[in-house]
C-alpha positions as CSV (number, residue, x, y, z in Angstrom):
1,X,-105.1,164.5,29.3
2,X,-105.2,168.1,29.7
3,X,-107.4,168.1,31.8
4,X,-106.0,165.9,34.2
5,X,-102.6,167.8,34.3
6,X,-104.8,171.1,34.9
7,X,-106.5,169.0,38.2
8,X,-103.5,167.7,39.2
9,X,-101.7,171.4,39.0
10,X,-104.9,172.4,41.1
11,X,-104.2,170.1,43.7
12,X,-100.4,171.3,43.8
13,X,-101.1,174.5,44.6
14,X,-103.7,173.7,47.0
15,X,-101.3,171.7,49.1
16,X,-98.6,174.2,48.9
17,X,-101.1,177.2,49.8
18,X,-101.9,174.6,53.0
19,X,-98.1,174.6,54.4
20,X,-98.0,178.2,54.2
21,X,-98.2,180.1,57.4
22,X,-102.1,181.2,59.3
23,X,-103.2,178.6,56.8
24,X,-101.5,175.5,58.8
25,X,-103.9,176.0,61.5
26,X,-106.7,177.1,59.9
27,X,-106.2,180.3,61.1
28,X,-106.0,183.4,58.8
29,X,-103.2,185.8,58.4
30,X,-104.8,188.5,60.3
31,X,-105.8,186.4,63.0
32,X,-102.1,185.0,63.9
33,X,-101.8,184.2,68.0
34,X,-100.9,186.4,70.1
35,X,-97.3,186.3,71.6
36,X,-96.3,184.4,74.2
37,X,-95.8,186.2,77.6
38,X,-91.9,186.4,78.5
39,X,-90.5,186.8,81.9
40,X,-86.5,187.4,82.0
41,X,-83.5,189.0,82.9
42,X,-82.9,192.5,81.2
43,X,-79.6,191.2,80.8
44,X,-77.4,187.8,81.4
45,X,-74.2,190.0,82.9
46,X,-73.9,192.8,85.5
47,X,-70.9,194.4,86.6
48,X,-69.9,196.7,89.7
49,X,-67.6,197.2,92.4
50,X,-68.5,197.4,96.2
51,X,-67.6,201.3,95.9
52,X,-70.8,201.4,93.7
53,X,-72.5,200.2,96.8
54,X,-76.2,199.3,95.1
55,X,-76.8,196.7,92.0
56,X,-80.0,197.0,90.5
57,X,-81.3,193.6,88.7
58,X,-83.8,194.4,85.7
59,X,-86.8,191.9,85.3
60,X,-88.8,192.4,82.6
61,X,-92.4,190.8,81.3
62,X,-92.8,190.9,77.2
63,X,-96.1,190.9,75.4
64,X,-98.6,190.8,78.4
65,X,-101.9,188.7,78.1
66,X,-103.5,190.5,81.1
67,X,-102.9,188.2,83.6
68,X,-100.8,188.4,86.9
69,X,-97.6,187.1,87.0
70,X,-95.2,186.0,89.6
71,X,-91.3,184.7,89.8
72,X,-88.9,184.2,92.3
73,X,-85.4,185.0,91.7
74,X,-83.2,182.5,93.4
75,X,-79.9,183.3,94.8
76,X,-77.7,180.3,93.8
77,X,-75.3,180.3,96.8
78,X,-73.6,177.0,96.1
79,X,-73.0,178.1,93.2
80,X,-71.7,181.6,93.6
81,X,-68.1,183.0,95.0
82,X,-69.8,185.4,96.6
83,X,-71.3,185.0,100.3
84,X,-74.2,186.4,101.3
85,X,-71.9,188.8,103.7
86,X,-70.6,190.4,100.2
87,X,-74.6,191.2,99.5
88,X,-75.3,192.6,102.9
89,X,-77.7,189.0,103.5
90,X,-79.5,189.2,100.2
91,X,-82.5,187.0,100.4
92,X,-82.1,183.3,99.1
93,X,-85.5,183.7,97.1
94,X,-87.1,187.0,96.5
95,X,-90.6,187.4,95.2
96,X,-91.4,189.8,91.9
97,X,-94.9,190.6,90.7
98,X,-96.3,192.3,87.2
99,X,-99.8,193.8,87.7
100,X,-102.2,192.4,85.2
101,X,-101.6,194.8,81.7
102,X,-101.7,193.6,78.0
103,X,-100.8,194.4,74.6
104,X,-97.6,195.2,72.9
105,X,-95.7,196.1,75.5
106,X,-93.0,195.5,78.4
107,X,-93.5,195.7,82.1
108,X,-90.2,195.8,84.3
109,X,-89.5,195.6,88.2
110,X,-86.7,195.7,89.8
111,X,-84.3,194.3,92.6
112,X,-81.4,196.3,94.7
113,X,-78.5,194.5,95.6
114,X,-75.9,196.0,98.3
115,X,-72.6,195.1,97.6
116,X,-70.9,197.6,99.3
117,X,-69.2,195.5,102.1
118,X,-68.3,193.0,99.5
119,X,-65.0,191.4,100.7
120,X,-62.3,191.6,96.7
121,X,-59.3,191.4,98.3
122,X,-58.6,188.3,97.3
123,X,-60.0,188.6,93.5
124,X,-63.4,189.6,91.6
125,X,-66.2,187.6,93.2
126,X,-69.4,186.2,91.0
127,X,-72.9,185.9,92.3
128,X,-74.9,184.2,90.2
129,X,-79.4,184.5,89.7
130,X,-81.6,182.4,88.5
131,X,-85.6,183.0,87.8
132,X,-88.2,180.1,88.9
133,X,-91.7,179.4,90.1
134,X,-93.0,181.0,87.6
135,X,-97.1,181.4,88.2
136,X,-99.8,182.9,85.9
137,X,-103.3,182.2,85.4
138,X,-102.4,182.9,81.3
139,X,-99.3,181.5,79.3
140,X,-96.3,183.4,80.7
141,X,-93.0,181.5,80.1
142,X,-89.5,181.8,81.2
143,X,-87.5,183.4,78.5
144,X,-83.8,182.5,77.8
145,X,-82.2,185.1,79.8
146,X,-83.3,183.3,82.8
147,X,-80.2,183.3,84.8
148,X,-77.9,186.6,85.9
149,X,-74.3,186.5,86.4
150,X,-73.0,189.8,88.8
151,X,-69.7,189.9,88.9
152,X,-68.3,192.4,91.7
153,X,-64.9,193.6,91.4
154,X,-63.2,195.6,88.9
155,X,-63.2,194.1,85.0
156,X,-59.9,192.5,83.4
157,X,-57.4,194.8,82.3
158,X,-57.8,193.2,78.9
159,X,-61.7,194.6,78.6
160,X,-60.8,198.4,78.9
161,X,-57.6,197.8,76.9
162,X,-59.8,196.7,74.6
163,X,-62.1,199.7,74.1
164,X,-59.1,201.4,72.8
165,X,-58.1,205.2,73.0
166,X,-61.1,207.4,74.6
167,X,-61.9,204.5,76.7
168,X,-62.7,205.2,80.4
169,X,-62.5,202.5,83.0
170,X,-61.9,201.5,86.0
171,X,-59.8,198.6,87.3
172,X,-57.1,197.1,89.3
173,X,-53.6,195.7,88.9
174,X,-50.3,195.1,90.2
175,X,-47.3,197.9,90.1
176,X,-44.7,196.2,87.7
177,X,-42.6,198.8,87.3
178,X,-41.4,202.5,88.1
179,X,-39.6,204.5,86.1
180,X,-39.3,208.2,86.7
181,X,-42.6,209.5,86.2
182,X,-44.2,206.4,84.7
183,X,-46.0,203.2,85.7
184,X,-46.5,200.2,84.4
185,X,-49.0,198.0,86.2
186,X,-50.7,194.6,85.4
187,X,-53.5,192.1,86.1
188,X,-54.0,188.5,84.9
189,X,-55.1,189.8,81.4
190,X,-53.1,192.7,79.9
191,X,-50.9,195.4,81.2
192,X,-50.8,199.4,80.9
193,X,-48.9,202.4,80.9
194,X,-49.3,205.0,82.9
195,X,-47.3,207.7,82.3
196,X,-45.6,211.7,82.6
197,X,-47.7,211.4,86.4
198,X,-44.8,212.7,89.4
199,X,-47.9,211.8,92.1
200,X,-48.8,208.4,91.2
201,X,-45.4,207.4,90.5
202,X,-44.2,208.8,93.8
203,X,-46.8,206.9,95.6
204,X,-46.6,203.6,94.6
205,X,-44.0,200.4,94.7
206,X,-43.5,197.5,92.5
207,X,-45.6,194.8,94.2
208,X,-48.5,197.2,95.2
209,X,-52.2,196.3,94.0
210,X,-53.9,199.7,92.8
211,X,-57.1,200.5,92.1
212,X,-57.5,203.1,89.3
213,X,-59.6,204.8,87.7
214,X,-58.6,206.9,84.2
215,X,-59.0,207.7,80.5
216,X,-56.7,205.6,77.9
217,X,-54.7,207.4,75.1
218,X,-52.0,206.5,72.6
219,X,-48.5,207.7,71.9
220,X,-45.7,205.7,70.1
221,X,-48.1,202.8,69.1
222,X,-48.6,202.3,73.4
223,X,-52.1,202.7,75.5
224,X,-51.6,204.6,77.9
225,X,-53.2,206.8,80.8
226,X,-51.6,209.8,80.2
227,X,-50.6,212.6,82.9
228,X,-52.6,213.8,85.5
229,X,-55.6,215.2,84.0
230,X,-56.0,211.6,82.5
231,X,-55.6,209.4,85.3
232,X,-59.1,210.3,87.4
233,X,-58.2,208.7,90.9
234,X,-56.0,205.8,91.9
235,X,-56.1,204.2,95.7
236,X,-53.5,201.6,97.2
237,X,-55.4,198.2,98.1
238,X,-52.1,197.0,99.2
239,X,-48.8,196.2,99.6
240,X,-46.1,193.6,98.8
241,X,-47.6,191.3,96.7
242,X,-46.1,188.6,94.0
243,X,-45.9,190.2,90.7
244,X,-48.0,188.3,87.8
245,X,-45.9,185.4,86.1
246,X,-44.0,186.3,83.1
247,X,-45.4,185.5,79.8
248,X,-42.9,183.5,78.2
249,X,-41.8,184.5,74.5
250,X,-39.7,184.7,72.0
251,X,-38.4,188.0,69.7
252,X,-40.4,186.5,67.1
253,X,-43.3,186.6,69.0
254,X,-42.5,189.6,70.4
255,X,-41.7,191.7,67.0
256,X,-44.6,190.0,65.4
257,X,-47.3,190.8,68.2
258,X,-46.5,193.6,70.5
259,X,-49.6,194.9,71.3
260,X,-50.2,191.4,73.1
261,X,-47.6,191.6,75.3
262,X,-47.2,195.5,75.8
263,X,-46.5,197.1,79.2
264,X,-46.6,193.1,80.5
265,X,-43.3,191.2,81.8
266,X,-42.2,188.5,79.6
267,X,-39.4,186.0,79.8
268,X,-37.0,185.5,76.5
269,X,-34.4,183.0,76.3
270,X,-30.8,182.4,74.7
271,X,-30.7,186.0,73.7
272,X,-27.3,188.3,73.4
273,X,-26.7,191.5,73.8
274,X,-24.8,193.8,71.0
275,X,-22.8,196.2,73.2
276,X,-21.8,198.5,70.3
277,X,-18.6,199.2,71.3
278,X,-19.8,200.0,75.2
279,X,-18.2,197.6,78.0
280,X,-20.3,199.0,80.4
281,X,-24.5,199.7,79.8
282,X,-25.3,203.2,79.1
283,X,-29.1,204.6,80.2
284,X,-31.6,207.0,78.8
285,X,-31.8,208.5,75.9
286,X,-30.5,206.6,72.4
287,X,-27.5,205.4,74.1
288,X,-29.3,203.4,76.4
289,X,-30.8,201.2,73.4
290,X,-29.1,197.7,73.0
291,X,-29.7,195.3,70.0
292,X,-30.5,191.1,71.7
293,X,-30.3,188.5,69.1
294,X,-31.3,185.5,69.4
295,X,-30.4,181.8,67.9
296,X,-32.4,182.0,64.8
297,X,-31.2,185.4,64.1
298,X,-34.6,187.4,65.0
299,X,-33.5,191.1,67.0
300,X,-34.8,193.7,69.1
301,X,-33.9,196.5,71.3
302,X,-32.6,196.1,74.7
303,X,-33.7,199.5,76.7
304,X,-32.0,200.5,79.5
305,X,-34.2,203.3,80.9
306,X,-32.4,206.1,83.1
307,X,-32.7,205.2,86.4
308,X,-32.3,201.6,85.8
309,X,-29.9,199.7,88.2
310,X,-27.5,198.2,85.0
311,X,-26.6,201.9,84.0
312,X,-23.0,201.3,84.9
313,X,-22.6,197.8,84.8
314,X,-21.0,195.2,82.7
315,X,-22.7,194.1,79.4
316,X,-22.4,190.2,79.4
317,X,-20.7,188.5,76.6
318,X,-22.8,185.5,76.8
319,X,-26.4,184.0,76.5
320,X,-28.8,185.7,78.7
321,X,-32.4,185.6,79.8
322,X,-34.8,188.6,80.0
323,X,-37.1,189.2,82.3
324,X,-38.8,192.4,82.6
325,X,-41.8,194.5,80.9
326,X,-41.8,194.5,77.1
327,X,-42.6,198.4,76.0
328,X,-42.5,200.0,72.7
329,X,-41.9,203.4,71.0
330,X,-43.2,203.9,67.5
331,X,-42.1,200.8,65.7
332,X,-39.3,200.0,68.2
333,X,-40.6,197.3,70.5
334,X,-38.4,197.4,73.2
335,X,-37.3,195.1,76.2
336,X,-37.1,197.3,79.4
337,X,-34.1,196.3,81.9
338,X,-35.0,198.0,84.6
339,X,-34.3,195.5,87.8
340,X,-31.5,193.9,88.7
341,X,-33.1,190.4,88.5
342,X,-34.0,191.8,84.9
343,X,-31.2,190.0,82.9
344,X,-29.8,186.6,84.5
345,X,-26.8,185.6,82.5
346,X,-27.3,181.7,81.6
């Protein structure tokens, strides 16, 4: 009986040694395959703006086997925003080739594309790449970065916002407000505050599309671009256009999340406004900060900056609704009435 458990132990352990990698195959250890040649994209996602003029596309060939390899990358047109006017008549299907090398290594070339007529007035543009007709007298495969997104244009708001102080960038947006010396401006994804900056602010107008080009700090729990030496460069793209869509919110919302919604306009409804004892709005300074409160009890502060057009005017006794840029000053979140279409009394 022994000895049958003992040869039945034996044949265990042989089958488990058999599953167990190099022996599968047959093939010891030390004698594994070689890995697969990869052709792909460096990486899945450019990014550039036509000022940048040339784009440079990274294809790279992993783990060589000594064999020549071609590939074709294919300019999906039908699939892309962008026309082959935005990449100065880049090529529908361009031909790559790695020179026969092996060993543990990576081989690259590389494509240039111009962009520097690319037509973004009307919004970021995307062209998108693909690899194919892949040929090899060894085992080259496409690898899984086999397609290339470039988007031309300047990156959301929301992705240099994000990078937080010390974060350079540049991007563009729409004026939303001017206030003095300070800006806020806004794209379809966040909005920032550009302030203590006489030139900039003397230069633009609410409606203008910017392009700009600074360094983000904080003060008072706001991002900001903050005075000259901050702000790198700025250009008007143009004039007159439809500001971005207020968010609409509530104080809850609002008190709860500021740093979604800072330096953006929002819309709040069936709020009133505390006058303190004024019948008339004050501006600037602490004087110019109102308490709105709204049906479920929930406040915050009303700010009537300095040169805003209620300084002077009657405080309504009623229901109103905001709509204007939501800003914040240390833990005061603050509505900003700076416009007279700013507060519509309901």
């Amino acid at each position: 009986m022994q000895t049958l458990r003992a040869f039945v132990l034996l044949l265990a352990v042989v089958g488990l040694t058999a599953g167990c990698d190099g022996f599968n195959t047959g093939t010891p250890p030390n004698q594994q395959a070689a890995p697969t040649p990869t052709v792909q994209f460096a990486t899945e996602n450019l990014g550039a703006v036509p000022s940048d003029s040339i784009v440079t596309m990274t294809v790279s060939l992993q783990n060589p086997d000594g064999r020549e390899a071609t590939v074709e990358i294919l300019y999906a047109q039908q699939a892309s925003s962008a026309t082959p006017a935005d990449l100065n008549g880049f090529a529908r299907t361009t031909s790559i080739t790695f020179g026969a090398a092996s060993g543990d290594t990576t081989l690259t070339q590389t494509v240039e594309v111009d962009i520097s007529d690319a037509n973004i007035s009307d919004g970021r543009k995307e062209a998108l790449f693909a690899l194919q007709n892949l040929q090899s007298d060894g085992k080259a495969t496409l690898g899984e970065a086999r397609q290339l997104t470039l988007n031309i244009g300047f990156p959301p708001l929301s992705d240099v916002r994000e990078g937080g102080p010390g974060t350079s960038g540049i991007f563009a947006a729409t004026v939303t407000e001017v206030s003095g010396e300070d800006v806020r401006v806004q794209d379809e994804t966040a909005g920032i505050y550009v302030s203590r900056n006489s030139e900039f602010a003397g230069a633009v107008s609410r409606g203008d599309r910017v392009r700009i080009s600074g360094t983000l700090s904080t003060f008072a729990n706001q991002l900001q671009i903050d005075q000259p030496s901050d702000l790198e460069s700025f250009e008007v793209l143009s004039s007159g256009n439809d500001l971005p869509e207020p968010t609409t919110i509530t104080l809850a919302e609002a008190a709860e999340n500021p740093d979604e919604y800072e330096s953006e306009l929002v819309r709040v409804e069936n709020i009133t406004i505390a006058p303190g004892g004024d019948e008339s709005f004050q501006a600037g300074g602490s004087a110019g900060n109102y308490t709105v409160t709204d049906e479920d009890g929930n406040s915050l502060t009303l700010r009537i900056p300095g040169d805003s057009f209620y300084e002077g005017e009657a405080i309504p006794d009623g229901q109103i609704t905001f709509e204007g840029v939501l800003g914040e000053f240390f833990e005061d979140v603050q509505l900003r009435a700076r416009y007279g279409e700013d507060i519509v009394v309901q």
